[in-house]
C-alpha positions as CSV (number, residue, x, y, z in Angstrom):
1,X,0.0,0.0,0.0
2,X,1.3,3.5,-0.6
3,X,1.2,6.9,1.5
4,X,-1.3,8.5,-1.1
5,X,-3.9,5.4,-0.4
6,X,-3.5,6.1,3.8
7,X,-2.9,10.4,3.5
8,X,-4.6,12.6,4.2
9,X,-5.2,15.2,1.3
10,X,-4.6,18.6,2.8
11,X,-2.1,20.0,4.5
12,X,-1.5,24.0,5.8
13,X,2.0,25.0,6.2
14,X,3.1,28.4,8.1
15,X,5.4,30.9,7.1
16,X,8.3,31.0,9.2
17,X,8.0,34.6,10.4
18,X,4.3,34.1,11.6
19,X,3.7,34.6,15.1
20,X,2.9,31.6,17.2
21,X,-0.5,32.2,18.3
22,X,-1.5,32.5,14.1
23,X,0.1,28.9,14.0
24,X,-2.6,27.8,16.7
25,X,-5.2,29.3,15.7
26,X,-4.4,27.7,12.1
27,X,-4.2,23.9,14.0
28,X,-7.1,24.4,16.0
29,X,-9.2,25.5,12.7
30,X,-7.4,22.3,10.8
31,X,-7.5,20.2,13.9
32,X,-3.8,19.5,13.3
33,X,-1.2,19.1,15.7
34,X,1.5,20.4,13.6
35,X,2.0,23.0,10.9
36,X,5.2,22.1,8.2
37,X,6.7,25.9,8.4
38,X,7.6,27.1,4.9
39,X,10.8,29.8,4.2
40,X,10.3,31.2,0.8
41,X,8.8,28.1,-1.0
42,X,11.1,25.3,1.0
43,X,9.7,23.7,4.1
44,X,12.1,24.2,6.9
45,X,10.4,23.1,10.0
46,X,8.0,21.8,11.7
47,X,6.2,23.5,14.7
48,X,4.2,21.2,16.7
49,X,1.4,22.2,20.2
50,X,3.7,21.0,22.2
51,X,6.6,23.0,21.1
52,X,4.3,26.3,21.1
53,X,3.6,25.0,24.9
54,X,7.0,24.0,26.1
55,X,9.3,26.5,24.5
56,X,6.9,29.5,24.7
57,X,3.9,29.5,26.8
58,X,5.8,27.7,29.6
59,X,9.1,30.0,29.0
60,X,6.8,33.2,29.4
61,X,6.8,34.0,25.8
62,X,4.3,36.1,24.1
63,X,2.8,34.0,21.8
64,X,1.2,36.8,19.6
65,X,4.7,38.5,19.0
66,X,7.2,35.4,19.1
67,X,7.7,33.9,15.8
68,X,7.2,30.5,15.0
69,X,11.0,30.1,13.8
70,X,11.7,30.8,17.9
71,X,10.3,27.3,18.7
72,X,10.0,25.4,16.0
73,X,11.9,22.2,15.1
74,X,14.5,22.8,12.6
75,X,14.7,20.4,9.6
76,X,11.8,18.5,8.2
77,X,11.7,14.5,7.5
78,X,8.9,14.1,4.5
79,X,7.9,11.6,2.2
80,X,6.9,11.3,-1.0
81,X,3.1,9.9,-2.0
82,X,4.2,7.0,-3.9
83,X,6.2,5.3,-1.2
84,X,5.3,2.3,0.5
85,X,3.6,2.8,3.8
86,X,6.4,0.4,5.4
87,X,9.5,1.8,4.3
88,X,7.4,5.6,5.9
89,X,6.7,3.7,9.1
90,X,10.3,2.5,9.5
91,X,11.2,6.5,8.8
92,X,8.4,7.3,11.3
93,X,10.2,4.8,14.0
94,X,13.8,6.2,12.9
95,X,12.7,9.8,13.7
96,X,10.4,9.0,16.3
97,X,7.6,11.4,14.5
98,X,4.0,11.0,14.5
99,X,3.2,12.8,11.5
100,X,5.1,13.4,8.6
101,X,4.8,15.6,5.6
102,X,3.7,13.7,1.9
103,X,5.0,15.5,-0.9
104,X,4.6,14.5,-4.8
105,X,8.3,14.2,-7.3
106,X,8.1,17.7,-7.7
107,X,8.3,17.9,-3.7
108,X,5.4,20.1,-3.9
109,X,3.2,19.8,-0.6
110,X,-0.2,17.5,-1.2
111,X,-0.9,16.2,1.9
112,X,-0.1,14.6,5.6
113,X,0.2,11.4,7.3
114,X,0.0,10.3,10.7
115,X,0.4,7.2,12.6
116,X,-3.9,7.5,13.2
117,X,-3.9,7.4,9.6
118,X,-1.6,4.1,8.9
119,X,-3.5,2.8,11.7
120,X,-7.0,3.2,10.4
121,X,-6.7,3.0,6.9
122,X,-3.8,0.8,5.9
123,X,-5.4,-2.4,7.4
124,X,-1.8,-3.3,8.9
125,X,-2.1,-3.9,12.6
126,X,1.7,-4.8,13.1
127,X,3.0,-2.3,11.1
128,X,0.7,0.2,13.2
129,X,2.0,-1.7,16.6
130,X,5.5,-1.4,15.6
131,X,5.3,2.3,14.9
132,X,3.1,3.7,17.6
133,X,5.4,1.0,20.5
134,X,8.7,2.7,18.8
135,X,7.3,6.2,18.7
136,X,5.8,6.4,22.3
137,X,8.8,5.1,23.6
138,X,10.1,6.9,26.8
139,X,14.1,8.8,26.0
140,X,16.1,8.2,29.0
């Protein structure tokens, strides 16, 4: 199965210089709990909630003057629509990420998938055990 069958369609992106509470009010409109965060017409991010609530809220930052690029997470692991759903999940265990970022060969952004969406669509209960048990896996 590929990530275009399991995806999820739509996918928002933020501009890096955006203030933080615009990139919440944008994932509590989409529902999303990231946003990719775009520089020019590259992705270069990812802001997530919790990085909005650990590195800002809980910091004492401002969230309608700080800029997203103040807590994001630099660097973006995406993959592309045509790849198998196993070779993404093995990326998703590598980078211990939840949600990733589908992009077509032109690496334009077409959509998103999470590990809710392997889960539930892709039919693949071990593939969806190994990811979410590697993912949720406590760093010492």
């Amino acid at each position: 199965m590929k990530v275009k069958d399991v995806m999820r369609p739509k996918a928002d992106v933020i501009h890096f210089d955006h203030s933080l509470a615009e990139a919440a009010k944008m994932m509590a409109k989409g529902d999303y709990g990231c946003l990719p965060v775009e520089k020019g017409d590259k992705m270069v991010g990812m802001i997530t909630d919790r990085d909005i609530t650990i590195r800002a809220v809980a910091e004492g930052l401002n969230p309608s003057t700080t800029q997203v690029q103040q807590c994001m997470s630099e660097g973006i692991n995406y993959c592309f629509d045509d790849e198998d759903i196993a070779v993404v999940g093995q990326k998703m265990i590598s980078n211990k990420i939840r949600r990733m970022p589908v992009v077509n060969k032109s690496k334009k952004l077409i959509g998103m998938v999470s590990l809710g969406d392997i889960a539930n669509k892709a039919q693949n209960k071990n593939l969806s055990h190994d990811i979410l048990s590697h993912v949720s896996q406590v760093s010492h």
